[in-house]
C-alpha angles and dihedrals in degrees: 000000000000094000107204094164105101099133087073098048125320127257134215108040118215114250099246085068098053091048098048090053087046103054091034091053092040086047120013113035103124122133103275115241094352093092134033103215124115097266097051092042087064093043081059100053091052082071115049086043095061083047090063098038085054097041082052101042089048089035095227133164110258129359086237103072093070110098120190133231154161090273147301091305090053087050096049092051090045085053088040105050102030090048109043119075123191108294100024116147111219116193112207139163136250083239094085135136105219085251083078099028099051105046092048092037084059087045090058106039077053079064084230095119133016124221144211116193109207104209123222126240117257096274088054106258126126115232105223093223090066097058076046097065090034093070119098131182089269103055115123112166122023097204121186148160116254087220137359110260086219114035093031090218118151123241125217100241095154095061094041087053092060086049101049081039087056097052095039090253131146113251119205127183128192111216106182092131103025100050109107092357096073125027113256128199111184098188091048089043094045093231113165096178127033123178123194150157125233089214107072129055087346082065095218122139127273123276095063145114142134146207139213122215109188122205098269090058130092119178131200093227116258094213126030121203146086122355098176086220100066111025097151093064105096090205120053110289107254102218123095148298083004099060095072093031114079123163131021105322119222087257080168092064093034082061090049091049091050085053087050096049088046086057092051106046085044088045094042121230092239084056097045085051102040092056083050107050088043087060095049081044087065096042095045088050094055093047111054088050086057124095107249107010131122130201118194133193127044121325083207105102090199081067106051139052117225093298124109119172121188135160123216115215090234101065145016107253095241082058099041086045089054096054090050088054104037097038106032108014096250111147104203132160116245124171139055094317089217088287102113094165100051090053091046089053093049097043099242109115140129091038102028135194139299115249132205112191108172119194140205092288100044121115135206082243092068087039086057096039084062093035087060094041088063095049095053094045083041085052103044102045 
């Protein structure tokens, strides 16, 4: 399979990953912090080492603040329903992946909170004065998308941090593409919640996921249950990173995870990126010299992460998508990409675009093998 769908999750790992996962679940997988014997003392410290790899990657305050989930879906409920309060006032983006929208869509048909969604320009950026003049005196949390799983455009989250720090506001960033494909600092961009999964460009394994609670921050807990460290407490304890993680932790993917952050700061994001966006590049180039079809988002490379999404005038993309698996082994990503209100503003739903998302170990020679594929369905229809 030339797998070109990393924006869902990436594949391959590298080996370091699925070596990591095997010794530590051959040799390691006792409940972390529950026991104190040898093996759940090292399960432990699985944890609380990731903690600080992560604490020092993101350059956040305290390893503690990092507060493990399923994945980026899973963070961005836990920021969502411990922070807002009844009449609250959210500003979000028309950007957004449904793991933003629809949470805070609920909380609004429940008449709790009310929202303003900021719309993007026509190459897919926010303009920051318009989160600006979004904000009321009502506005508690300014939540957005580093980049547009389907356009791949860049947001500037730096700029729009300043501007929810000036006006006493929460700032929360999903980071679902950018993680580990663009460098984050969550104390320079005044970001007082980041969600984010461990599957994607940090190369863990499914099933993970983080979020960081800055200092400002105090969250009602998402899930309530058993902490192995305060057991006598009959509330959920409300120190961190406790205090979000109830239940047992999959110690075995935040190992993973640890393995796949190892591979990209050896590796070195500016590298990671710089092989993607010269494959898009490729795509993009051949593309836009071909009869039908459409490219959307910003040619500018300094504006995008490793996605590219395109439609071509002969066939829907879940169609076209079909044709590329089925016929030449090439796993891409069509629809909607649970981004409903992207696609409305483009004008692409129902049917939605085609996306390419390379990876690290992806070569020209996959780039060229798709390239080829459209050609030969272009040609034969």
């Amino acid at each position: 399979m030339n797998y070109l769908d990393n924006a869902a999750t990436s594949f391959p790992k590298p080996e370091g990953v699925y070596a990591a996962m095997d010794h530590f679940a051959r040799h390691s997988l006792a409940n972390p912090g529950r026991s104190g014997h040898k093996m759940a003392l090292a399960s432990e410290h699985v944890l609380s080492d990731a903690r600080h790899r992560l604490n020092r990657f993101f350059n956040g305050k305290n390893p503690d603040r990092w507060a493990f989930g399923l994945n980026c879906t899973d963070a961005l409920n836990m920021a969502f329903k411990g922070v807002l309060n009844d009449g609250d006032h959210v500003i979000t983006t028309a950007l957004e992946h449904n793991s933003v929208s629809r949470p805070l869509v609920a909380l609004s048909e429940a008449g709790r909170i009310t929202l303003t969604r900021v719309p993007a320009d026509a190459g897919g950026t926010v303009d920051p004065e318009a989160i600006r003049a979004a904000i009321t005196p009502k506005t508690r949390l300014v939540a957005m998308t580093h980049a547009s799983n389907v356009l791949g455009t860049v947001q500037p989250v730096a700029e729009v941090g300043r501007i929810a720090r000036e006006h006493d506001l929460f700032f929360l960033v999903d980071a679902a593409q950018t993680a580990g494909a663009l460098p984050i600092d969550v104390q320079a961009m005044c970001i007082d919640l980041l969600a984010f999964p461990g599957h994607k460009s940090l190369l863990g394994p499914t099933g993970t996921g983080a979020l960081y609670v800055g200092s400002r921050v105090m969250l009602r807990p998402w899930r309530e249950g058993g902490t192995g460290g305060d057991s006598l407490t009959p509330t959920q304890p409300t120190e961190f990173p406790h205090h979000l993680e109830g239940g047992t932790p999959n110690v075995l993917g935040v190992a993973g995870l640890i393995a796949g952050l190892n591979f990209v700061e050896e590796r070195g994001i500016d590298s990671i990126r710089k092989h993607e966006i010269e494959l898009c590049d490729r795509v993009r180039a051949a593309l836009v010299e071909m009869p039908g079809f459409e490219v959307f988002g910003h040619a500018d490379a300094r504006r995008r992460v490793g996605a590219i999404s395109f439609r071509w005038e002969g066939l829907p993309a879940p169609e076209l998508a079909g044709l590329l698996d089925q016929s030449f082994d090439i796993a891409v990503r069509p629809g909607l990409h649970c981004a409903p209100y992207v696609h409305k503003a483009l004008g692409t739903a129902p049917d939605g675009l085609v996306r390419i998302s390379p990876g690290p170990f992806n070569t020209e020679a996959d780039i060229d093998h798709l390239i080829g594929a459209l050609k030969e369905i272009a040609g034969g229809m």
